[in-house]
N, C-alpha and C positions, 0 to 999 in steps of 0.2 A: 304753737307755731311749728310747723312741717319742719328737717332737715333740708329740703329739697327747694326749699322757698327763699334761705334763708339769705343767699347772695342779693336778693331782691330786695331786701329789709335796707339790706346798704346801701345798695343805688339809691333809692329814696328816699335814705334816712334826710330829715330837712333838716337836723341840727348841724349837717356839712356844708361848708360854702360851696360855690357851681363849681368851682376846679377842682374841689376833693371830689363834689357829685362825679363831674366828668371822668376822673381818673376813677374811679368804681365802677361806672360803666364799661369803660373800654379792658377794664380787666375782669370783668363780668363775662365780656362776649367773647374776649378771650378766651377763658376759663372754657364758656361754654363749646367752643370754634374745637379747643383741645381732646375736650374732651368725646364732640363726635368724631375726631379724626383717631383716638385710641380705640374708641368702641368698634370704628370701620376698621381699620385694620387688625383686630382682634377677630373679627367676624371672618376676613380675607384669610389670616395664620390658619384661626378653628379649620374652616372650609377647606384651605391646602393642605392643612391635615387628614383630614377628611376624607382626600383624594388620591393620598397616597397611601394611607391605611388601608382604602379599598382598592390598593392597584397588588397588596401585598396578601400572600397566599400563604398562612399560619398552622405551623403542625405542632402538635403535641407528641414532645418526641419524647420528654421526662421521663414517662410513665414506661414508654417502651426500654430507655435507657438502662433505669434502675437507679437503686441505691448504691450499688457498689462501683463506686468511680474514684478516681484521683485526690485529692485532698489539692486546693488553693495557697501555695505558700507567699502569694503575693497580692499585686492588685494591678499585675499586668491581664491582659485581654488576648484570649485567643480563638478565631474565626476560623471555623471550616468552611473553604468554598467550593462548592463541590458545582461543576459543569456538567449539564445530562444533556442526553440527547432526545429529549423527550420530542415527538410528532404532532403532540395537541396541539389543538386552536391553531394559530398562525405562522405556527411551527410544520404543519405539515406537507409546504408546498416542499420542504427539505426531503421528505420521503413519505407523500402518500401513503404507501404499500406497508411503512410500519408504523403505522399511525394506534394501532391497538396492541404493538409490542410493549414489555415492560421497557422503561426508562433505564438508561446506563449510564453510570458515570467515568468516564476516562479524564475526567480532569479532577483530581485533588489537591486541593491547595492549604497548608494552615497559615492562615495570617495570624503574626504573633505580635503584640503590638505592645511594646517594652511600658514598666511603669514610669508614670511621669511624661508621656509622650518623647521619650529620646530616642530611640529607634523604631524602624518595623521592617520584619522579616516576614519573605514571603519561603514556606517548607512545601515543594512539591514534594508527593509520591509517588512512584509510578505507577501506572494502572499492572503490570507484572510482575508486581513485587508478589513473593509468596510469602504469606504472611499467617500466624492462627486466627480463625474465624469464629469468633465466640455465637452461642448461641443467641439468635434473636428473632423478635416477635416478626412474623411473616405479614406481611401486607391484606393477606387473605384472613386470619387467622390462625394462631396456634402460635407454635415456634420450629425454629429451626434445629437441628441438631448441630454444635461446638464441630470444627473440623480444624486439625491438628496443624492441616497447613493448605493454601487456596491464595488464588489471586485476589487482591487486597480490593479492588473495585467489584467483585462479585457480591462483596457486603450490601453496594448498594441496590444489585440484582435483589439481591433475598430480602433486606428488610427494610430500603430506604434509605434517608439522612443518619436515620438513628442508629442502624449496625453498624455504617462507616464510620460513626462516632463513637460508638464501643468500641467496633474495632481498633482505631487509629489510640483513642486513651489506652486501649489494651497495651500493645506495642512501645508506645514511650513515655505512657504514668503521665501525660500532660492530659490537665482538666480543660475542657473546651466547652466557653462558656456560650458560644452561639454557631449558627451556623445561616450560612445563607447559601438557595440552589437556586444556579442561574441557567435561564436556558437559551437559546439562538437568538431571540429575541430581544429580552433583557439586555444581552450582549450588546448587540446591532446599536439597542438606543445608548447606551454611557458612550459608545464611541461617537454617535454622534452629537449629541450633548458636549462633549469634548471639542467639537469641529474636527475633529479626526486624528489620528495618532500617526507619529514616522516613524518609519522602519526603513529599514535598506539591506539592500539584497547581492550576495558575493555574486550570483549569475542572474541571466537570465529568467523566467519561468513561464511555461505554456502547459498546462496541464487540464487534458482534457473532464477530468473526472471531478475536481471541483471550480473548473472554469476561472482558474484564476492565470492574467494572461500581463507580464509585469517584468520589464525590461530590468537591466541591473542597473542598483544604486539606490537615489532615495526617493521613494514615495511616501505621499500622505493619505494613509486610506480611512475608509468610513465603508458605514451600513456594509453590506453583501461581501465587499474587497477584502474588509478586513473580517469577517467571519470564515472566508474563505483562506485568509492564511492563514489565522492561528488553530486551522480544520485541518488544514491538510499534511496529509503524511508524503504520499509515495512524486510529489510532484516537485517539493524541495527535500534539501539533503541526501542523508541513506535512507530515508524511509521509516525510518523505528522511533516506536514513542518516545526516547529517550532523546530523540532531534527535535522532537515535536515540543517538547519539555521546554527544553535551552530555546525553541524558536516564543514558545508562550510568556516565558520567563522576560524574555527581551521587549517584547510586547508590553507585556505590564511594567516594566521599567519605564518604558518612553509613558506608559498612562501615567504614570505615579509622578514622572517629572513634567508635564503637562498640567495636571491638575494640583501640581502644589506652587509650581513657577507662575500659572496664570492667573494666582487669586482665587480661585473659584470658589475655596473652603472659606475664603473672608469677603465672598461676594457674596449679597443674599440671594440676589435672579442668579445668577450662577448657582449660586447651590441649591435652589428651586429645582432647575432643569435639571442638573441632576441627579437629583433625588426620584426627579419625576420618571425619567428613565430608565433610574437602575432599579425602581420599585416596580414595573411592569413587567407582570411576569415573574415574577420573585416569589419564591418560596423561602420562609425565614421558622425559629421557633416560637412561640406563641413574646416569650421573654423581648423580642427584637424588632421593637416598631420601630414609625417614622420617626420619633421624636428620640429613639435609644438613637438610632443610626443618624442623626443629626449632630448628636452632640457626640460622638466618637468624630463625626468631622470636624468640630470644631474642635476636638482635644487635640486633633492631628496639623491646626492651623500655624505651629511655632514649628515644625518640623520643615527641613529640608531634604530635599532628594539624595541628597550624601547618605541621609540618614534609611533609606530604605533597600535591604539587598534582599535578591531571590537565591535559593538555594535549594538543592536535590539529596535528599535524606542520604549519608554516605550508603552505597551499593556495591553489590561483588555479582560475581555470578553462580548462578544456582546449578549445582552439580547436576541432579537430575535431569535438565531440562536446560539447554544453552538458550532457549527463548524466553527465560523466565530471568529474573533478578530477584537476589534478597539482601537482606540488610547485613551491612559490614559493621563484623563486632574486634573491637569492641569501641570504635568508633562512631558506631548508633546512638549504642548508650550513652559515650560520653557527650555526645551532641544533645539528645531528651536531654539528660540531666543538667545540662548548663542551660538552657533553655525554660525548662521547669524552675531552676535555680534564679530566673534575668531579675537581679537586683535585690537587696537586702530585703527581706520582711518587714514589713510595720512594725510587726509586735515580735518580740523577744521572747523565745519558750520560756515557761515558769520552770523556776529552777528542780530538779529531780530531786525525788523524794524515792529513796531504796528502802524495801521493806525484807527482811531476811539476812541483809548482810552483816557480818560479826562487826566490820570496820571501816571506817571509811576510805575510798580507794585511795591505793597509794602507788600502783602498779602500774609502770606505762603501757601505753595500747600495743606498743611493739612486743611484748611478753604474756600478750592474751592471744590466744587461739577461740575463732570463732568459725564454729557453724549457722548458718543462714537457712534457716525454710518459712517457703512460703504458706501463709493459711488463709492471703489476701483474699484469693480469686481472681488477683488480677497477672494475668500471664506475666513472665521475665521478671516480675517483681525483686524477686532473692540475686538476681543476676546486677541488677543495675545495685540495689544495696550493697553487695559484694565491693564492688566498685569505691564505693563511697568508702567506708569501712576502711577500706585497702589505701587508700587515700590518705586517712584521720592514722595512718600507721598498723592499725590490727592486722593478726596471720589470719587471712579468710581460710580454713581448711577444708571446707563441705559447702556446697550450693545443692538446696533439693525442697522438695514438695513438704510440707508439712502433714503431720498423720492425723485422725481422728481424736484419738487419745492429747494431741496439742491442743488442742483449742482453737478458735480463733479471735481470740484476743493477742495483741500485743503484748510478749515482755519476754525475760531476759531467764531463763533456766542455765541451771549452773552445777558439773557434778562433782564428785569429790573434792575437795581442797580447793574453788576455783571460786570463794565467796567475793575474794579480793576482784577476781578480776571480772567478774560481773557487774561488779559495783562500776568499775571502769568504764566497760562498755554502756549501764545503763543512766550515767551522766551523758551520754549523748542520744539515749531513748525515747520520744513521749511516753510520760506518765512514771520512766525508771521502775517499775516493777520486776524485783527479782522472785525467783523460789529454787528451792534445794530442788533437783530431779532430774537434769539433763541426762539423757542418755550416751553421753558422749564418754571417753575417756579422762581419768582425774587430771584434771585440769584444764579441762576442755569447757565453753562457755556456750550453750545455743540462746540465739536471737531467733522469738517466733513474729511473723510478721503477720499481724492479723489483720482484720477487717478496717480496723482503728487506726491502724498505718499511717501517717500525714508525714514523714520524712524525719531524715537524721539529723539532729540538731546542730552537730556541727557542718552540716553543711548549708544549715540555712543562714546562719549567722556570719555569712559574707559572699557576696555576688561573686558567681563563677563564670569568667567572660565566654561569650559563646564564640566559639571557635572560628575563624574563617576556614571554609568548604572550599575543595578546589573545585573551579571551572561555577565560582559563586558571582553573579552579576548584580550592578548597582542602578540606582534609576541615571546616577548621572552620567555611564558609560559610553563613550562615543559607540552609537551604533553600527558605524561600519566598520569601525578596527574589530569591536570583540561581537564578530559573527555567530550565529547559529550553525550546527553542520547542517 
């Protein structure tokens, strides 16, 4: 007798009287009712998968990235969104004429999305920021040559999603585990998927160059309207990308409080559409399909707009160049590092095991002097350590590049007399490895920081709040009190 038969044996079975018959039957057909209605809409789920898989444009950026990245101290998530202005396919009634230029991106965004779903930060950069440009695989072939310092969105001129992604972990040691690049398009449909986003406007605006023509106060825009404001520079405010930022910022505030006040994350045809639309035209990494970016919606479904703020990397101005910006230290750092930091780690480092020291540390950190070089490869490395270090009480004495002769492995060199306070320092080391040889002065301790790097144990071992940023905006801001310039 078949499995598949087997509901049938019961219907029929004659040792039941007609009402048990009957009650088998009708839970028979039931059974049967249920189960083409799972099958169908398994086949409907499959196929809307299907069609968004194929709406999404997947690059293999790994390989270009490399091995040598950031280390994970959490199981918080963090997205680069990078805006291009790419001309292809339906994109180029925006400008014909550069329809065979390479792609630019002037919008970067890192969505930081706290563990446990409790916050999410949106970190713009600006496209002026001068920043180091690590070497990266060229689009055509080869690679690029490392440049000491360059505008932070020319990364994605030279090599893509995947240089901005070097680059941007270079600068703040945060591991960035996906990326999605949006282009005009893409844009047009979330908004209107949305029914459309408010904004409101301190004046008037007519401006001929991206036709956007919009009294003061509150509008609700869509498709073309609202591609046209969060595009445009010289027709609101003063004109500089850094207005354009605060104008984008606010923009995705009102999206962010829209699409978590209406449901949409806990509606399933809402979250159909979209999906539908922000998957068109989307460029993602191979790692980030429909069904990853599905369920990040759904992580984000107990969240409130309270809990979502935009913010602008702290900035100064760049000596050389008054049209240029760079990062404000040492206020950079301490923003990455609280950020890299959002939330206790899972797992507790294993306790440090010291190999060379005569005795066990007894020496507080305030009475160790420490040198710092980097052997990571990953720029500012020894700078932001410094930081930390200087924190936990150690005398930082030296920040510098590590030599040949170091290694690049991680651990703790210590020179004359300075067993004790190595030992110090390498209770808060991975792995605590000491050895006799530092070249520093007796009593002096270097910290080599290698490839191996994953962060200071004391400072994983308790959530460092990420600081509020001035001129930082929240999705539930009234939009016309806290304006864009």
């Amino acid at each position: 007798m078949s499995n598949n038969v087997l509901y049938v044996d019961y219907i029929d079975d004659s040792d039941q009287g007609p009402e048990r018959r009957r009650g088998w039957r009708i839970i028979g057909w039931i059974s049967i009712g249920l189960s083409v209605i799972m099958v169908a809409v398994s086949l409907v789920a499959y196929a809307g998968y299907l069609q968004l898989q194929g709406n999404i444009h997947h690059e293999d950026v790994t390989a270009n990235i490399g091995t040598n990245r950031p280390k994970k101290l959490n199981s918080a998530l963090n997205i680069l969104m990078l805006g291009t202005d790419s001309r292809a396919g339906a994109n180029a009634k925006y400008g014909a004429g550069m329809k065979n230029d390479p792609a630019h991106s002037d919008t970067m965004i890192l969505l930081h999305l706290s563990p446990g779903g409790g916050q999410a930060m949106g970190i713009s950069f600006p496209r002026d920021l001068m920043v180091p440009i690590p070497s990266c695989r060229l689009r055509t072939g080869g690679t690029s040559a490392a440049q000491s310092v360059g505008m932070i969105n020319s990364a994605f001129t030279i090599g893509g999603a995947s240089c901005s992604i070097k680059t941007i972990e270079g600068i703040s040691n945060i591991r960035i585990d996906h990326f999605l690049q949006v282009d005009f398009t893409s844009f047009k449909g979330v908004v209107d998927a949305l029914g459309g986003v408010e904004i409101c406007l301190p004046q008037s605006v007519h401006d001929k160059n991206s036709g956007l023509n919009l009294s003061k106060g509150k509008h609700l825009l869509k498709g073309e309207q609202a591609l046209a404001y969060v595009r445009d520079r010289h027709g609101i405010g003063d004109g500089s990308d850094l207005g354009r930022i605060k104008r984008q910022q606010q923009f995705l505030g009102s999206v962010a409080k829209k699409a978590l006040s209406a449901g949409t994350l806990t509606d399933v045809a809402k979250m159909w559409k979209l999906l539908n639309a922000a998957t068109k035209s989307l460029t993602t990494d191979k790692g980030f399909d429909a069904l990853s970016m599905a369920k990040v919606g759904q992580g984000l479904q107990g969240m409130t707009a309270g809990k979502v703020r935009f913010v602008t990397v702290p900035w100064g101005g760049y000596a050389p160049d008054i049209n240029r910006v760079a990062l404000r230290q040492p206020a950079a750092d301490d923003f990455f590092t609280a950020i890299r930091n959002d939330k206790t780690a899972p797992n507790e480092p294993a306790p440090a095991t010291t190999t060379g020291a005569k005795a066990p540390a007894k020496i507080p950190a305030s009475q160790v002097k420490v040198r710092v070089f980097n052997a990571s490869g990953i720029p500012g490395q020894a700078l932001r350590v410094k930081d930390l270090l200087t924190a936990q009480g150690f005398v930082v004495v030296r920040v510098g590049n590590g030599t040949p002769s170091m290694g690049t492995t991680t651990r703790v060199l210590y020179a004359s007399g300075a067993d004790q306070q190595a030992a110090t320092l390498a209770a808060l080391v991975p792995g605590g490895k000491t050895a006799a040889g530092g070249g520093g002065s007796a009593g002096v301790v270097d910290l080599v920081l290698g490839t191996d790097w994953t962060g200071l144990k004391g400072a994983a071992k308790k959530s460092i709040p990420i600081p509020a940023l001035q001129g930082e905006i929240k999705a539930t801001d009234n939009i016309c009190k806290v304006q864009a310039p």
